[in-house]
VOPAGU-2260 file (C-alpha; in pm, 1 decimal, decimal comma):
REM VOPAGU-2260
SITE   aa  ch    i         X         Y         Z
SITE  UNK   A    0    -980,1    -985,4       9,5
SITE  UNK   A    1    -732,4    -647,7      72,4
SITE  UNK   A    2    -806,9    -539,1     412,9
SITE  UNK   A    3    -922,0    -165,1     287,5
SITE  UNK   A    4    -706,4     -14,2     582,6
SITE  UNK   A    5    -432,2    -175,2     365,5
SITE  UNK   A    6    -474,6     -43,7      -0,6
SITE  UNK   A    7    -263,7     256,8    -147,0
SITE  UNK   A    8    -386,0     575,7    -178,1
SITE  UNK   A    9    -268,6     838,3    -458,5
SITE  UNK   A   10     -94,3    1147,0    -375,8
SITE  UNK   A   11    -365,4    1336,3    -544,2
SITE  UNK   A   12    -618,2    1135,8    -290,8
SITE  UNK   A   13    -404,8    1208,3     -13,9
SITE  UNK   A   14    -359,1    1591,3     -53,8
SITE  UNK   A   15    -754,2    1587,5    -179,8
SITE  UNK   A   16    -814,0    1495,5     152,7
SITE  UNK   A   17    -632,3    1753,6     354,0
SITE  UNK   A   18    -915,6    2032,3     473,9
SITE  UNK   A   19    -725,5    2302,4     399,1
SITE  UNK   A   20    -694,8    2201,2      32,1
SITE  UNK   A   21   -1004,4    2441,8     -84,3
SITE  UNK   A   22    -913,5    2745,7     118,0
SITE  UNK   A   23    -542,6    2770,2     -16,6
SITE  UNK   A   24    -655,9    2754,5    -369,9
SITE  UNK   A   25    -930,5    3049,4    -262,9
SITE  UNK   A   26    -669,0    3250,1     -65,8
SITE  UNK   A   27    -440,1    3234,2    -416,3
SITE  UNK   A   28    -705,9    3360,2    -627,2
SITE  UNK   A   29    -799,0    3648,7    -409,8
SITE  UNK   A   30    -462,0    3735,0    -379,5
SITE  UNK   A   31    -380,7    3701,0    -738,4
SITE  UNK   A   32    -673,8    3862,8    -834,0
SITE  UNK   A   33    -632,5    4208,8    -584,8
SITE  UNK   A   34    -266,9    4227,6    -690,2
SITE  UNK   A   35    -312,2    4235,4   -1044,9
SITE  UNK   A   36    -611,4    4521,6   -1025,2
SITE  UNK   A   37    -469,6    4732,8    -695,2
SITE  UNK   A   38    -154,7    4865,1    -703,5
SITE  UNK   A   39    -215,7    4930,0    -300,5
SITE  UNK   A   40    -257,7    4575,2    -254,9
SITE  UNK   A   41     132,6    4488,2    -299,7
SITE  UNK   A   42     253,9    4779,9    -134,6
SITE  UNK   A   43     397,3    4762,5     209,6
SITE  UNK   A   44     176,6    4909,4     365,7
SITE  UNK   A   45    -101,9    4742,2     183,5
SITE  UNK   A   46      32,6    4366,6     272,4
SITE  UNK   A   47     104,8    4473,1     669,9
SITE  UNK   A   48    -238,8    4610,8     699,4
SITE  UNK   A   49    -460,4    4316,6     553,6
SITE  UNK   A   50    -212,1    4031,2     775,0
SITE  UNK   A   51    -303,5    4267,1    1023,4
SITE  UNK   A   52    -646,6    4253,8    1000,4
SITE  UNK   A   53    -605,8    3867,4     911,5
SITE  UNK   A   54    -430,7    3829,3    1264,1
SITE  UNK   A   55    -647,3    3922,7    1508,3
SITE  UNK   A   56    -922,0    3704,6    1321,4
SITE  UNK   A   57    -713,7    3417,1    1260,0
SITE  UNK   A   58    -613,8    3388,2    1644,6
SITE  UNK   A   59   -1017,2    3335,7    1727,2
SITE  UNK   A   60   -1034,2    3141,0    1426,1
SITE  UNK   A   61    -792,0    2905,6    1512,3
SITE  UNK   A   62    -905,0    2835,2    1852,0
SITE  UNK   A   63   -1251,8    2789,8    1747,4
SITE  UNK   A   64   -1203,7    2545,4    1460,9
SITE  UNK   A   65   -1021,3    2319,4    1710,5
SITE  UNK   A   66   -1331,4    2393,5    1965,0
SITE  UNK   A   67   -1551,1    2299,6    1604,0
SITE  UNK   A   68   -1366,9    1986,7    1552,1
SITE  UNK   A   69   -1413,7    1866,4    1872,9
SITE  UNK   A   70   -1818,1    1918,2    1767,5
SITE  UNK   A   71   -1895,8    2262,5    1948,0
SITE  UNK   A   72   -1985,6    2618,5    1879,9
SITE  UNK   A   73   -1882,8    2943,4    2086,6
SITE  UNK   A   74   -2051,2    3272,2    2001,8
SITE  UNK   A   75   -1914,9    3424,1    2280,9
SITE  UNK   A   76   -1586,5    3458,3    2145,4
SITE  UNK   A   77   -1653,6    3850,3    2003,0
SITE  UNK   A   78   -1766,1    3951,1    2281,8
SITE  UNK   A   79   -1519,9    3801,1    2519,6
SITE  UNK   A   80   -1276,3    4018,0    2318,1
SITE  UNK   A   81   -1444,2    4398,9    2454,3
SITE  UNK   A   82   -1504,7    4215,3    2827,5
SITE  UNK   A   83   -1098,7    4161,2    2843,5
SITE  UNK   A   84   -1011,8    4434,3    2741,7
SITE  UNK   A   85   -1282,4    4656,1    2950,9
SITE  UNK   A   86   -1195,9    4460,3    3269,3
SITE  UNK   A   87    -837,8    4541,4    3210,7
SITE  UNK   A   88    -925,6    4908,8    3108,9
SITE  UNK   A   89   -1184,1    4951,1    3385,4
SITE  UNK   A   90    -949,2    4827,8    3694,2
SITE  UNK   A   91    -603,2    4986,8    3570,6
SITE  UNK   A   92    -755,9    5340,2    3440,5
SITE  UNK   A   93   -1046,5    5383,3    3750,5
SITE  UNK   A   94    -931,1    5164,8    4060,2
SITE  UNK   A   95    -519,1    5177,7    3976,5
SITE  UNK   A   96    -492,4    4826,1    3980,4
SITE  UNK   A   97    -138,0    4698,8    3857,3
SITE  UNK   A   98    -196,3    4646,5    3470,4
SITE  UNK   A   99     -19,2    4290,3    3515,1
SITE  UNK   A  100    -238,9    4166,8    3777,9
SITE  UNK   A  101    -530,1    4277,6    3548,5
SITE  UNK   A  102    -387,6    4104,0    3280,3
SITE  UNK   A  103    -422,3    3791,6    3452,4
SITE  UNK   A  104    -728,1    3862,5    3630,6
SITE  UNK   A  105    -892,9    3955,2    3288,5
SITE  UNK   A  106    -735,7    3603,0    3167,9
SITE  UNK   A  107    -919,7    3403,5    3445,6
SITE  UNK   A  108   -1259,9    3614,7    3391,2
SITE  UNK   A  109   -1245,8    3449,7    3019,4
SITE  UNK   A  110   -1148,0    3117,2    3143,7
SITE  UNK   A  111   -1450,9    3080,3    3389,0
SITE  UNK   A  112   -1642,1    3217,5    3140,6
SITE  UNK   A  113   -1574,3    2974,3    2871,7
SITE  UNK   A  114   -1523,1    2621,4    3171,5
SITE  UNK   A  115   -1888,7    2758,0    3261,6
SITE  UNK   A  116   -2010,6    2747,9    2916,9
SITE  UNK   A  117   -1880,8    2390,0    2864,1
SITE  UNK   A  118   -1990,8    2295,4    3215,9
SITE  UNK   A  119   -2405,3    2422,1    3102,7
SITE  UNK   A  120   -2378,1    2295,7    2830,2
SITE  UNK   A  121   -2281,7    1913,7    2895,3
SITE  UNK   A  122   -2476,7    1909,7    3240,8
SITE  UNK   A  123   -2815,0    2046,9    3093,0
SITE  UNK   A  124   -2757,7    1903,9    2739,1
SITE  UNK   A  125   -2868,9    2251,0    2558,3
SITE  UNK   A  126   -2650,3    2306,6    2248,9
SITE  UNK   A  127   -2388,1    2537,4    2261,2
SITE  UNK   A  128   -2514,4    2697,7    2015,6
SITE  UNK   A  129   -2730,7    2860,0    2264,7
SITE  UNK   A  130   -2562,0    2880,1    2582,2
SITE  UNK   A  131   -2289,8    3070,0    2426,5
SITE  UNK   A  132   -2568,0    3297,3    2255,3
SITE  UNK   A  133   -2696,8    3337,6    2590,1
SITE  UNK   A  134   -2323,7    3436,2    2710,1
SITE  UNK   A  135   -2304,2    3702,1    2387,2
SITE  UNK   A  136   -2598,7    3902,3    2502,6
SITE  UNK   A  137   -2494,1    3862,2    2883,0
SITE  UNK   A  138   -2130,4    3957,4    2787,7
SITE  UNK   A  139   -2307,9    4254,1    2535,5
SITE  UNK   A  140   -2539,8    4381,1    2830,8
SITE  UNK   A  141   -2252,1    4411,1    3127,2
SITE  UNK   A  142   -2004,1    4591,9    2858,1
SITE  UNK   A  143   -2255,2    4836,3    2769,3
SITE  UNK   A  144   -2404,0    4876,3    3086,4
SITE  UNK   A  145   -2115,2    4840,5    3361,6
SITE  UNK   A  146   -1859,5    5058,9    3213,9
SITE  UNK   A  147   -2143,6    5332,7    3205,6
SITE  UNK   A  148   -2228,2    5335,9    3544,5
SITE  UNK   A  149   -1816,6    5329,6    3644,4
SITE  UNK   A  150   -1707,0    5543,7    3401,6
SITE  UNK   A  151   -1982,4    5718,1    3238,5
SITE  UNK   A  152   -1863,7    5686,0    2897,0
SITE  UNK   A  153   -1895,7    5320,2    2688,0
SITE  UNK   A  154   -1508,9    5381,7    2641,4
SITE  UNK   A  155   -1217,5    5355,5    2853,2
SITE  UNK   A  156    -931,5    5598,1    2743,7
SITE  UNK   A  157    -598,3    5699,8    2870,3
SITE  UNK   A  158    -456,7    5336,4    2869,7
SITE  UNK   A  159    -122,9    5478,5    2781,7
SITE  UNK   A  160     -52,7    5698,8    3113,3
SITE  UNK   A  161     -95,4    5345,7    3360,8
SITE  UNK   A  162     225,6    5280,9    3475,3
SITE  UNK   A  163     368,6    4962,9    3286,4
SITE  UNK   A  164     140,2    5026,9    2961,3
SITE  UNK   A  165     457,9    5030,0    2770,7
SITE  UNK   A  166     606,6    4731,5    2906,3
SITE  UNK   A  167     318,4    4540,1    2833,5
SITE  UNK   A  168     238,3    4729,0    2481,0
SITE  UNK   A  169     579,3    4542,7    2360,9
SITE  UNK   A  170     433,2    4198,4    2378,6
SITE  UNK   A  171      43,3    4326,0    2240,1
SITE  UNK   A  172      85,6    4612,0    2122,6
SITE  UNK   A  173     458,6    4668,8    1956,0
SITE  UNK   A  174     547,9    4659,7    1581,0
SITE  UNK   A  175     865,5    4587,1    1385,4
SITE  UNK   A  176    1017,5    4640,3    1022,6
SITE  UNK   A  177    1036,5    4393,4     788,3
SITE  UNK   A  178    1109,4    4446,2     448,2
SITE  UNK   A  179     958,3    4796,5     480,5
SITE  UNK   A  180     656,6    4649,2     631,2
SITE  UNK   A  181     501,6    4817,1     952,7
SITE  UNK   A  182     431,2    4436,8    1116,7
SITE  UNK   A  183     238,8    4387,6    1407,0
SITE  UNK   A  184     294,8    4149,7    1695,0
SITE  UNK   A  185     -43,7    4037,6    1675,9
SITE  UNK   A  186      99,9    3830,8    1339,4
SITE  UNK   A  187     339,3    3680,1    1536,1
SITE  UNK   A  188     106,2    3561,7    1770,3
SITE  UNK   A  189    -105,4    3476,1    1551,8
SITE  UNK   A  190     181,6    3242,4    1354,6
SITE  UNK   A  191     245,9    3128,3    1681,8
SITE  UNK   A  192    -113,0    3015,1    1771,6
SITE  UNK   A  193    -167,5    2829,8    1417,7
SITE  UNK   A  194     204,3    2598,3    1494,3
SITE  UNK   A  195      90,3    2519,7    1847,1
SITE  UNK   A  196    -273,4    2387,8    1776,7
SITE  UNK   A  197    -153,6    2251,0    1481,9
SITE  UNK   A  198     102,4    2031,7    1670,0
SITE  UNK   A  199    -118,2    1969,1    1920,9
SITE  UNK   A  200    -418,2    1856,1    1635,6
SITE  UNK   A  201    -189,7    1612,9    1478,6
SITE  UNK   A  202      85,2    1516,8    1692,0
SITE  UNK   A  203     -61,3    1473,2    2060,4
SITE  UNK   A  204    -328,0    1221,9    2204,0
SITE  UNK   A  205    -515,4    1529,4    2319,0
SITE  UNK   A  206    -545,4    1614,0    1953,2
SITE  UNK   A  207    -639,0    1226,4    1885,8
SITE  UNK   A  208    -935,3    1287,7    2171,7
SITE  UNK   A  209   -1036,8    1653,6    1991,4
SITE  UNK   A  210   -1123,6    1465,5    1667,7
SITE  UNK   A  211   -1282,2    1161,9    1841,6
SITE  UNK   A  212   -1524,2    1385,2    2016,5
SITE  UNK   A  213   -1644,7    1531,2    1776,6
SITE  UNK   A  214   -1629,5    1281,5    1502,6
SITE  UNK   A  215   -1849,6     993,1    1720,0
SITE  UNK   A  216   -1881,1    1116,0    2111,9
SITE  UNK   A  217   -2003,2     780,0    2197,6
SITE  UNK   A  218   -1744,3     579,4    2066,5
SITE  UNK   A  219   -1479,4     809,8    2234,3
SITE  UNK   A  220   -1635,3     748,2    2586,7
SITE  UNK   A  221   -1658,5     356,6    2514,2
SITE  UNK   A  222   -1309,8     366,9    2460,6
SITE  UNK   A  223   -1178,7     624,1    2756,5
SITE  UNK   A  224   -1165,6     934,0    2603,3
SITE  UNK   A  225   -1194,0    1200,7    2854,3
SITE  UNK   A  226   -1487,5    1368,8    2685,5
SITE  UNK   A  227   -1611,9    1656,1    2955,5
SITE  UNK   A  228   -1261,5    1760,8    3052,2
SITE  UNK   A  229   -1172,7    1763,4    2681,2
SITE  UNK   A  230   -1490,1    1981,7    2573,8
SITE  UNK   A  231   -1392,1    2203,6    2898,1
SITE  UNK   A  232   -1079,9    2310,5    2791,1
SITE  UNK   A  233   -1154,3    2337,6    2423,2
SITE  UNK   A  234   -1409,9    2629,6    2557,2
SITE  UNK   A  235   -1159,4    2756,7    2771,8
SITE  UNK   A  236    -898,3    2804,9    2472,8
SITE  UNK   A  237   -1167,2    2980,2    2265,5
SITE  UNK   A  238   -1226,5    3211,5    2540,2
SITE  UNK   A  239    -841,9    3268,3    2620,9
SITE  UNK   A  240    -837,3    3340,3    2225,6
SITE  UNK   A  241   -1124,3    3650,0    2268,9
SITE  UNK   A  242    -853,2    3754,9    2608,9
SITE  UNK   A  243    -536,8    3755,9    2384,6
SITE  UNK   A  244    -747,8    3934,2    2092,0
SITE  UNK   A  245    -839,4    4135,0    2357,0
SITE  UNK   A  246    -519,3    4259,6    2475,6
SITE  UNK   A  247    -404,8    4221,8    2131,0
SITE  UNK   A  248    -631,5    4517,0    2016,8
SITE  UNK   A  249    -636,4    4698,2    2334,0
SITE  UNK   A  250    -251,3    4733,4    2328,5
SITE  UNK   A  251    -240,4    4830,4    1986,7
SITE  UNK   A  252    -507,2    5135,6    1994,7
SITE  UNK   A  253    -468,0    5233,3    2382,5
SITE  UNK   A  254    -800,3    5226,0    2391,1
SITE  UNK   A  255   -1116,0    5002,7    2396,7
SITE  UNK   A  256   -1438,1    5041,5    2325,3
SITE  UNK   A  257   -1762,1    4838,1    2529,0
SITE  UNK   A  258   -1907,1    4731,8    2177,2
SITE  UNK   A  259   -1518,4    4585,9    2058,4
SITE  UNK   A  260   -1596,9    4282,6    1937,6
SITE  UNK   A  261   -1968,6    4234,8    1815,0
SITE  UNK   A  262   -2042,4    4119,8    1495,9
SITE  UNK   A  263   -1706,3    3922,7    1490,7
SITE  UNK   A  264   -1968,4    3612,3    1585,9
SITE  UNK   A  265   -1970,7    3436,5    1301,5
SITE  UNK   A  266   -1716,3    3541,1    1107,5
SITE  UNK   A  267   -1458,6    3303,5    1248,1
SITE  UNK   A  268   -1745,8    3048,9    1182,5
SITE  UNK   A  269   -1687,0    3097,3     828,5
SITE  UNK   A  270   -1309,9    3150,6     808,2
SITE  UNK   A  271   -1297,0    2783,8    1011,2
SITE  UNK   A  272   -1517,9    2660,7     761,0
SITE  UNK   A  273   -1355,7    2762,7     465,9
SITE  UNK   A  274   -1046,2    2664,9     575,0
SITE  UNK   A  275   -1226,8    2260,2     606,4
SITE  UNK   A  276   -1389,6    2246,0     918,5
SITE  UNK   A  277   -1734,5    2048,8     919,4
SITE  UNK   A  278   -2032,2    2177,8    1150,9
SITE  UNK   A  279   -2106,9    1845,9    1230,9
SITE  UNK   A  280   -1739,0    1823,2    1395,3
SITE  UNK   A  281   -1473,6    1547,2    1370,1
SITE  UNK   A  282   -1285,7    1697,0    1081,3
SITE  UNK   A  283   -1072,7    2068,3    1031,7
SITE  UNK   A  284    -719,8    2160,3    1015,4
SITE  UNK   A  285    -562,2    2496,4    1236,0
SITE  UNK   A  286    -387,0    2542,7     949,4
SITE  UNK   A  287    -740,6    2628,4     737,7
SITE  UNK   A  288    -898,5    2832,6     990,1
SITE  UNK   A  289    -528,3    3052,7     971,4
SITE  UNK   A  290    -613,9    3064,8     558,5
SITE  UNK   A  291    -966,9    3140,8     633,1
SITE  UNK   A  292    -862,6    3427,9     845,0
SITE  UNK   A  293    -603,7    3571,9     540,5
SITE  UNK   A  294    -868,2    3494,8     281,5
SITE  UNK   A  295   -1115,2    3757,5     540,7
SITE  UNK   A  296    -855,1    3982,2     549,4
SITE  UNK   A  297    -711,6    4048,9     160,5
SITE  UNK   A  298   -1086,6    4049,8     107,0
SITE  UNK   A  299   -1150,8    4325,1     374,5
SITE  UNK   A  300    -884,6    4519,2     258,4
SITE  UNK   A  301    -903,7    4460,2     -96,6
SITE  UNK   A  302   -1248,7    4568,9    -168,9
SITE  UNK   A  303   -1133,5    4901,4       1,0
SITE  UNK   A  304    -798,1    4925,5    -197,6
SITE  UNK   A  305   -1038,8    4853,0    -531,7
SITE  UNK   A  306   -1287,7    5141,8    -383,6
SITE  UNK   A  307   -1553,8    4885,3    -371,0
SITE  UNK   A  308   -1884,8    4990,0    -128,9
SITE  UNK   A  309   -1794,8    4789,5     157,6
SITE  UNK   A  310   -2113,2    4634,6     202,0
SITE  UNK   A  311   -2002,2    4376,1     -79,9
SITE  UNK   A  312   -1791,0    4210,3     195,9
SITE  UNK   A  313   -2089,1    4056,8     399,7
SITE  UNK   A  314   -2254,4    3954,5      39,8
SITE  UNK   A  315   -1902,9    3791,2     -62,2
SITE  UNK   A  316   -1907,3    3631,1     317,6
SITE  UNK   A  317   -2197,3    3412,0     255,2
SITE  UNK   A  318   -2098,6    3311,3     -76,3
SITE  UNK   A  319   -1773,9    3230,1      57,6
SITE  UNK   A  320   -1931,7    3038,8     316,5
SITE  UNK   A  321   -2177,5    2866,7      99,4
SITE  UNK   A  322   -1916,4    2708,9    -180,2
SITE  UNK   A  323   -1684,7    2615,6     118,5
SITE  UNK   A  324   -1956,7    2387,4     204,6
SITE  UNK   A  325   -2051,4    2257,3    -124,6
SITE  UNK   A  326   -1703,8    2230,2    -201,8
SITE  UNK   A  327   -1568,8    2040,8     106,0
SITE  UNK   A  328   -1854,6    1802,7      82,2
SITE  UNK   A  329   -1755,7    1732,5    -337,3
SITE  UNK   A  330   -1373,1    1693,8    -258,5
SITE  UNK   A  331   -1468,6    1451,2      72,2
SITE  UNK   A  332   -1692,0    1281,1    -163,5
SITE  UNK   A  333   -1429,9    1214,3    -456,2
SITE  UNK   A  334   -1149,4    1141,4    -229,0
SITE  UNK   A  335   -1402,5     865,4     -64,6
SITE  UNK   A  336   -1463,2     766,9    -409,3
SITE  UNK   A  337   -1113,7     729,5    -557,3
SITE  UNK   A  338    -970,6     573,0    -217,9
């Protein structure tokens, strides 16, 4: 009997299999469907302002489908985004500390941050589901509540007169023409994000240990894999994704606000799931969490293009989510079936 390791798979099989699969379909019908029925869609303007919007989400989504794969959850990632950008805001603007030194020290804020949630989480055994909820409302509280009593405002302002803003607005912050398109460096970055976990998904052994971890933990210890430090620095990239978004938006706007970021939760939940990722970890592509984020963002902008009432876009959220499910699990399910 034909070792099953050893029989041929179709092509159709093959790409049935691939998670991203479902999401590029979706993103081609939302964009087929807004550019036939918006004129604003096409335009210039129109396409640099939904990648824009598509960015800044597809950077967190990104980094947390590769934190999902590897079986975990971080709903701390929103709110990491307004902490960044405050601490950077807060020490430049009020205590003239050099704007690259708060860079960085903003940058190892959200690293502890995210090594601690890793570190509670594996050494008490309480999902992350919770820890990190605990981290959004800790995260929420000290935004809210610390830049009031510095400041006296819930907003930092004036960003633009610290020496070196501009210097540092050229990698955030900065723009260029293409095509007559107003594009943001945030795409780039973005772009730039999906290649590297991407490579690092399907081309390293660190990518090999992601999927193992999440796909059967105990098996991946049995065999060596380094499961803590792995699950450590997967929450560590999540929470250097809310710092870059961080710096991304703060850069752009010159300005931050101490409620930047909430809501954004679960929304890169359901761009990483749409894109192929499993809640139950072990299986996702970077590349689907990047379509998720672009199917988000011609939605966002198309609804207001189309002069829909924006509150359609949570109701089309959870549907979204929903068939991404149902739909993953049928195309796993016939692949398994015609393999």
């Amino acid at each position: 009997m034909l070792d099953e390791r050893l029989k041929k798979t179709s092509a159709i099989v093959r790409l049935l299999r691939r998670p991203e699969v479902g999401a590029a379909v979706a993103a081609l019908a939302i964009f087929a469907y807004f550019s036939t029925t918006t004129q604003a869609f096409l335009s210039p303007a129109g396409v640099a302002t939904w990648l824009y919007s598509a960015s800044l989400l597809g950077v967190l989504a990104v980094a947390g489908a590769m934190l999902m794969i590897g079986g975990e959850f971080d709903l701390s990632i929103g709110a990491m985004t307004g902490t960044t950008g405050l601490i950077v805001g807060v020490t430049t603007t009020q205590w003239g500390v050099n704007i690259w030194v708060a860079l960085v020290l903003a940058l190892v804020v959200a690293l502890s941050v995210g090594a601690a949630n890793a570190y509670v989480s594996m050494k008490t055994g309480v999902p992350s589901f919770i820890v990190t909820l605990a981290t959004l409302f800790i995260l929420q509280g000290l935004n809210l509540a610390v830049t009031k009593l510095i400041t006296g405002t819930v907003s930092i302002q004036g960003m633009a007169d610290v020496p070196g803003f501009d210097q540092v607005k050229i990698l955030f912050g900065s723009s260029f023409s293409v095509f007559g398109m107003d594009i943001k460096v945030s795409i780039v970055w973005w772009i730039a994000v999906t290649a590297l976990a991407t490579w690092i998904l399907l081309r390293t052994r660190a990518g090999n240990w992601i999927f193992a971890v999440g796909g059967a933990i105990n098996s991946a210890r049995q065999v060596g894999v380094p499961v803590v430090k792995v699950r450590i620095a997967l929450f560590m990239t999540t929470a250097g994704a809310g710092w870059l978004v961080g710096m991304l938006q703060l850069f752009a706007v010159s300005t931050v606000q101490a409620t930047t970021g909430l809501g954004q939760e679960f929304i890169y939940v359901i761009c990483a799931v749409v894109g192929g990722c499993l809640l139950t970890g072990g299986f996702g592509s970077a590349i689907g969490a990047a379509v998720g984020a672009l199917i988000y963002g011609m939605t966002l902008q198309g609804i207001v293009f189309a002069q829909w009432d924006n509150n359609w876009l949570k109701a089309f959220l959870g549907v979204l989510l929903l068939m991404a499910v149902l739909v993953n699990l049928y195309v796993r399910r016939r692949a398994g079936d015609r393999s």
